[in-house]
C-alpha positions, 0 to 999 in steps of 0.5 A: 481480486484482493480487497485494498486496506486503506489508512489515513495520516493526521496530514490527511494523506491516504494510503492504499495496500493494492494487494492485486498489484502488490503495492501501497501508494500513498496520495495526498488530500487532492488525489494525487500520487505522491509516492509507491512502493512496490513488493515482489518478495514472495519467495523466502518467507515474504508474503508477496502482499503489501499488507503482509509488511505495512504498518500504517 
């Protein structure tokens, strides 16, 4: 199991950096999901994490 990264905008919307799932989603103050983004470039120098390429 991989510890999330969690970040939060001025707007309040929380992203998580799922790096068991390799991805980062991002929802808004209610909980809801509101967009994803998903890595499966672990090959070639990528580092198959979320966390490897996100600035939040």
């Amino acid at each position: 199991m991989v510890t999330p990264g969690i970040a939060v905008d001025s707007a309040g919307n929380v992203y998580v950096a799922d790096g068991t799932n390799d991805r980062i989603q991002k929802f808004d103050t209610n909980g809801r999901l509101l967009a994803e983004w998903v890595s499966t470039d672990s090959g070639n120098g990528g580092s198959g994490s979320p966390r490897g390429g996100a600035f939040l």
